[in-house]
N, C-alpha and C positions, 0 to 999 in steps of 0.2 A: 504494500500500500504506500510505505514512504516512498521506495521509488520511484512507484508511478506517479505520486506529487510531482517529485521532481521532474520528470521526464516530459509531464501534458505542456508545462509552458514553451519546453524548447521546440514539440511539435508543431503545436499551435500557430508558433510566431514562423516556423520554417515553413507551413503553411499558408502563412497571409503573407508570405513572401515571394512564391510562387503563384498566388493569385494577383499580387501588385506586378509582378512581372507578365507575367499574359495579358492583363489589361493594359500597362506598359504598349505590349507590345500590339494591340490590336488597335490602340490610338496611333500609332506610329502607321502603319498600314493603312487606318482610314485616310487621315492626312497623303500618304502619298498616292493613295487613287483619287484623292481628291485632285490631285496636282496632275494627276498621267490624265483625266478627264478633261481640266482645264484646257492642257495643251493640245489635246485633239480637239473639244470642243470650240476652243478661244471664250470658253465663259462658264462658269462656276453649273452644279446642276441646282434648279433652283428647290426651294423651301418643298413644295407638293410641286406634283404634275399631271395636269390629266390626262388619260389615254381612252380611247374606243378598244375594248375588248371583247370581241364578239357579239356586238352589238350594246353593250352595254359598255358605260362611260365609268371608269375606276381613278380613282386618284391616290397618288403610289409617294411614298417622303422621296428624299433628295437621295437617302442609302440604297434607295431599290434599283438606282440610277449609274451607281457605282458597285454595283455586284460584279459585271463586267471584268472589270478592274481588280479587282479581289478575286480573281480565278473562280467565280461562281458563274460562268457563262450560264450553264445547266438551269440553275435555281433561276436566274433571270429570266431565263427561256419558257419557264415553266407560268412566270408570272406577268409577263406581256403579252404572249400570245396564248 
């Protein structure tokens, strides 16, 4: 039992260290698809968008814009057309 005292905090913290790191790194990502878009588009994607999908009119955020970008060609694909 006294062990495992000691042991839970260093877990703990080498786990919310590993989660600051992958959000780290998934911010670092967004930003640069946000940049590989600009330069292909010449202009930022904006706030919402709307699109006709199958006859019906959907409005998608600015991340669904940069899937693309983010090697989710697939997942994009699946939610424009």
């Amino acid at each position: 039992g006294v062990l495992m005292a000691l042991l839970l905090p260093a877990v703990n913290a080498a786990r919310l260290s590993a989660l600051r790191a992958t959000c780290q790194a998934r911010l670092q990502d967004l930003g640069k698809a946000t940049i590989v878009y600009e330069q292909g588009k010449k202009k930022f994607p904006s706030s919402f968008s709307s699109q006709a999908v199958a006859g019906t009119n959907y409005t998608f955020p600015w991340t669904v814009r940069l899937l693309p970008n983010l090697e989710q060609q697939p997942l994009y694909d699946t939610m424009i057309y």
